[in-house]
N, C-alpha and C positions, 0 to 999 in steps of 0.2 A: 771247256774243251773246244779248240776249233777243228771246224772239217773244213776239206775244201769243195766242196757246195754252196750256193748260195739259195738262196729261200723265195718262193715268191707262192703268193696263195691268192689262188680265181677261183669263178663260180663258174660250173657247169653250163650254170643258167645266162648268167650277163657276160663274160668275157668272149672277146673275139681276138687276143692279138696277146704273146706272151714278151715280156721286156728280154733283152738281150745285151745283160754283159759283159765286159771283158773280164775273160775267166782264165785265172791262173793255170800254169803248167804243173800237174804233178812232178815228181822228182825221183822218185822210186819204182821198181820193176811192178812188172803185170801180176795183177792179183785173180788170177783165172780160178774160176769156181765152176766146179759140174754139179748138176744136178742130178740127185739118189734118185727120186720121186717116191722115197718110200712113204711119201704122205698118203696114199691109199693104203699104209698096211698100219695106220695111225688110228689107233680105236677112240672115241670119245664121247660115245652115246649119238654121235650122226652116221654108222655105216649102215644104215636102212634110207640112207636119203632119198635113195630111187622111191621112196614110195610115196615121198612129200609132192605133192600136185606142185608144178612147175610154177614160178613168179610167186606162190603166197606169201612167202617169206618177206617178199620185197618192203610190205607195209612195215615188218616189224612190231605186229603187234600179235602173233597167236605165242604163247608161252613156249609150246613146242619149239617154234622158229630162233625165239629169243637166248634159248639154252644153247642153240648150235652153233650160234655166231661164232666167226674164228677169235680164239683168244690165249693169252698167256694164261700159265699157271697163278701166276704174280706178276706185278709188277717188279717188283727185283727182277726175274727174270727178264722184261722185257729189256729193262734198262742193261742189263747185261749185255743182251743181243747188241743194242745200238750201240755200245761200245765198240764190240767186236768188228760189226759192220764199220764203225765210223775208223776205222785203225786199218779197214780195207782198202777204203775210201780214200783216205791220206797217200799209200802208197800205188795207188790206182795209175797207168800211164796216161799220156794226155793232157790235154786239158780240159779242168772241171767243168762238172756239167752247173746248170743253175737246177737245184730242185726248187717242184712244182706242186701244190697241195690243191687240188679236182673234187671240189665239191657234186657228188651222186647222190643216187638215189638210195643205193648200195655203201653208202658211205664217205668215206676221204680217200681218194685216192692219194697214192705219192707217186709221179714222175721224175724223171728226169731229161733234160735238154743239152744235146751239144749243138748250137744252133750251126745252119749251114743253108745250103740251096737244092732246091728242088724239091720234089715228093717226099715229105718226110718219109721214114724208114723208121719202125716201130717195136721195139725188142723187148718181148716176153719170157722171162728165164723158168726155168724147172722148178717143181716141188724142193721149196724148202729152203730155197736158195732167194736173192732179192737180184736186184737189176744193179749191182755193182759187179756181178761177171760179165755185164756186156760191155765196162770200159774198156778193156782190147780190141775189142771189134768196134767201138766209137771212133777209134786212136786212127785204125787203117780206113775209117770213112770221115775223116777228116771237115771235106769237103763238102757232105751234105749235111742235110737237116734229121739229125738223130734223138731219137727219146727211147728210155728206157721206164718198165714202169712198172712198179709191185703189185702182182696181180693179187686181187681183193683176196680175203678167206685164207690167207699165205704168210710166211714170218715175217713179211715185211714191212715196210711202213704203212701201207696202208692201213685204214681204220674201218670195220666192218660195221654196219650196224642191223645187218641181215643176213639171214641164209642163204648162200648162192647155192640153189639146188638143181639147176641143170644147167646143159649149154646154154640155152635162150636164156637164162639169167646172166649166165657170162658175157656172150652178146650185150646185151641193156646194158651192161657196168661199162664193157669196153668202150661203145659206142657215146655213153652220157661223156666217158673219161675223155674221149679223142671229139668230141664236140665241146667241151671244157676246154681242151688245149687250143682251139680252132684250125684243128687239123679237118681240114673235107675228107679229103682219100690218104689214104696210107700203106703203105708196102707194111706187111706185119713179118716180123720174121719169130717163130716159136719153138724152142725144146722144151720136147717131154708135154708136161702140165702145162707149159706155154704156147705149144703146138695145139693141144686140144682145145686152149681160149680162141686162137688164131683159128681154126677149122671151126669154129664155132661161130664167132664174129662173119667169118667169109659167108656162110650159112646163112642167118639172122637177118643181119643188115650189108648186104655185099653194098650199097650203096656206098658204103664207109670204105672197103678193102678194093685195093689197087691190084695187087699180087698176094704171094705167099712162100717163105722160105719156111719150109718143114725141117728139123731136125731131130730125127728116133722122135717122133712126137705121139703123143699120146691119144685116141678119139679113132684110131683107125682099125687097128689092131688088137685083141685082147690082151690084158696082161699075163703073162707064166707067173703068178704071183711066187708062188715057191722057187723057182729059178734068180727070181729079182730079188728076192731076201736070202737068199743063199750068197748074193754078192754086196747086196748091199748094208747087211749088217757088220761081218766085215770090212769094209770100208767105214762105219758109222764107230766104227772100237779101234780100228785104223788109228784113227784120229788121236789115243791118246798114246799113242805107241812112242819110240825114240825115233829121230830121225833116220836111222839103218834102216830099221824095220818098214818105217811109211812109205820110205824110197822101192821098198822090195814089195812091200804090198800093192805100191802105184802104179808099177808094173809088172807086177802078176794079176791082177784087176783092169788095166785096163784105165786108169783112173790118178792122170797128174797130180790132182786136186790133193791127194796125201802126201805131196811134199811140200804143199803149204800149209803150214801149221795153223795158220789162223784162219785162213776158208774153210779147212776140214771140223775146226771146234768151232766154226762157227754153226756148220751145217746141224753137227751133232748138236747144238746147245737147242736150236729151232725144232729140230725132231723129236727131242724128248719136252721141250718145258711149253710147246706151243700147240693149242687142237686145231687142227684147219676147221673153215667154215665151210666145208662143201663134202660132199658123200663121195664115195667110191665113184671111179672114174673110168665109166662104159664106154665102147667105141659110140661114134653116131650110129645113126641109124643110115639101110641104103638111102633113102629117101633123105636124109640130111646132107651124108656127102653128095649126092646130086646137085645139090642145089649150089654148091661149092663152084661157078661159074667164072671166076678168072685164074689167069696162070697158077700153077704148082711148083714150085721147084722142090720134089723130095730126095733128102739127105738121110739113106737107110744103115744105119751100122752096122754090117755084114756081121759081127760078133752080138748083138743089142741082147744084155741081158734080161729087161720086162718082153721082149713084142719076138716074135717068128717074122725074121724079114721076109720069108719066102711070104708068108700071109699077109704080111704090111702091104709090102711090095703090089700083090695080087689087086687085093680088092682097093687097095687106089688105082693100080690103074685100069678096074671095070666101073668103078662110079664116079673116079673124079674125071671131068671133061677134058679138062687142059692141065694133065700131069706129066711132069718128064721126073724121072725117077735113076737115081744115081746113089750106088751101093757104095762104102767106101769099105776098101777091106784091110782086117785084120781090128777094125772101131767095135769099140763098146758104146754105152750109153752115154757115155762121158765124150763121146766125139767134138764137144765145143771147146773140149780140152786136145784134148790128144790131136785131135786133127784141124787143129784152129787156122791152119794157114791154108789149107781146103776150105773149109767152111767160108772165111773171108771172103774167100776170093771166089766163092759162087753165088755169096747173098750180092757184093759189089759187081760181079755181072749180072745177073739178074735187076738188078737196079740201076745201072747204067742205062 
């Protein structure tokens, strides 16, 4: 089977500089994927993570740590995913990125490259989802230097070989992954479970983070877990519906992603046949967001079914420093959908 990706694999440790092909033109429409994040309501013997002492997991060696790593039911399954993903891939707009395999501490990462100029720009997608929902937003930034990247413990390519059990693990992963790529500083932009790595990394090691594009992102705000599975199971059964149905669900939800039939079965295949490597997913702490010291630009989903914008909204902006905070209305959680040409065109000003 060919994708169009091309392949290149560095070390964490010894690379400084990543090759740059000339990468073909997709040919087919945007394959926009939102993210559920029902991976918090994903049981699999890690929802007491909070109590695992932060970093121990990272050796890989206590039995407890070893059970929790993220992973398929089977490998059938996995292979299935990659199919589905790869058939994403194919009809993605654009042109292809080269994937990138980031040898960590944490494991294998998998990137992605659309190479360009300036401060690279660094996209972290949702629970559940992989970083081929951010080819639309590669497509309209053209012009710079963009990577997309499967955040560890998650369906995606990457390859886990520990338990991410808090932010400051997340931090270490991002940071080995974006000193792997020989990225110095980087604009991160994150929804959902990609916002919370992103607030997490700014945290840790702000050294590494430039900015920050927030999307309904996760680490701030608590979840309404019952509010968030009241929508997003639904949409998770969505997925096997006829296309009348998906269209009518899409928009009674809030949620383009069910008129594509193959991002929607893809999401669904990840949520059932995959356990994340990481525990439930707390806000930071005040003291964490404090420490959150360069630009914010938050994108709050006036409808957001896990978070209380009024509460998101809030306590960003009494802890984060430098937050401008921009509500978009009538948006759900799915706002990287629904409201993509917003979105674009706030992360490409902010990064101008």
């Amino acid at each position: 089977m060919s994708v169009a990706y091309r392949d290149v694999v560095i070390s964490a440790a010894t690379s400084n500089s990543i090759p740059t092909p000339k990468m073909p033109d997709a040919v087919t429409a945007c394959a926009r994927s939102a993210d559920l994040c029902v991976i918090w309501a994903r049981g699999h013997g890690g929802g007491d993570g909070g109590h695992v002492q932060c970093g121990v997991a990272r050796g890989g060696t206590a039995d407890t740590a070893r059970s929790r790593v993220g992973r398929w039911r089977s490998e059938r399954a996995a292979e299935r995913f990659r199919m589905m993903e790869d058939a994403l891939w194919r009809e993605a707009p654009g042109a292809a990125p080269t994937s990138i395999d980031v040898h960590t501490s944490l494991g294998v990462t998998r990137a992605y490259r659309w190479a360009g100029d300036g401060t690279p720009i660094v996209f972290l997608h949702g629970g559940g989802m992989t970083s081929v929902c951010w080819a639309p937003y590669a497509e309209t930034l053209s012009c710079r230097d963009v990577y997309a990247v499967d955040i560890m413990g998650d369906a995606g390519r990457s390859e886990p070989v520990a338990w991410i059990s808090c932010a400051a693990d997340f931090a270490v992963w991002l940071d080995e992954t974006l000193a792997g790529l020989g990225v110095e500083r980087a604009h991160l932009v994150g929804h959902s479970l990609g916002g919370f790595v992103a607030l997490s990394t700014a945290a840790y090691r702000p050294d590494r983070v430039s900015s920050l594009v927030l999307l309904d992102p996760a680490g701030i705000a608590p979840i309404n877990m019952l509010r968030f599975m009241a929508w997003g199971f639904p949409v998770l059964l969505g997925s096997l519906a006829p296309a009348r149905v998906r269209r009518w669900l899409g928009r009674r939800l809030r949620n383009p992603m069910l008129e594509n039939k193959r991002a929607s079965r893809l999401l669904l295949h990840g949520m059932v046949r995959h356990a994340p490597g990481f525990p439930l997913l707390k806000p930071l702490s005040d003291d964490e967001l404090r420490k959150v010291s360069v630009p914010v630009a938050l994108l709050i989903a006036a409808e957001s079914e896990p978070f209380d914008p009024n509460e998101l909204a809030a306590r960003a902006e009494a802890l984060l420093p430098q937050v401008s905070i921009e509500r978009l209305p009538v948006a759900g959680h799915a706002l990287i959908m629904s409201h993509f040409d917003i979105c674009a065109a706030r992360i490409a000003l902010t990064h101008t």
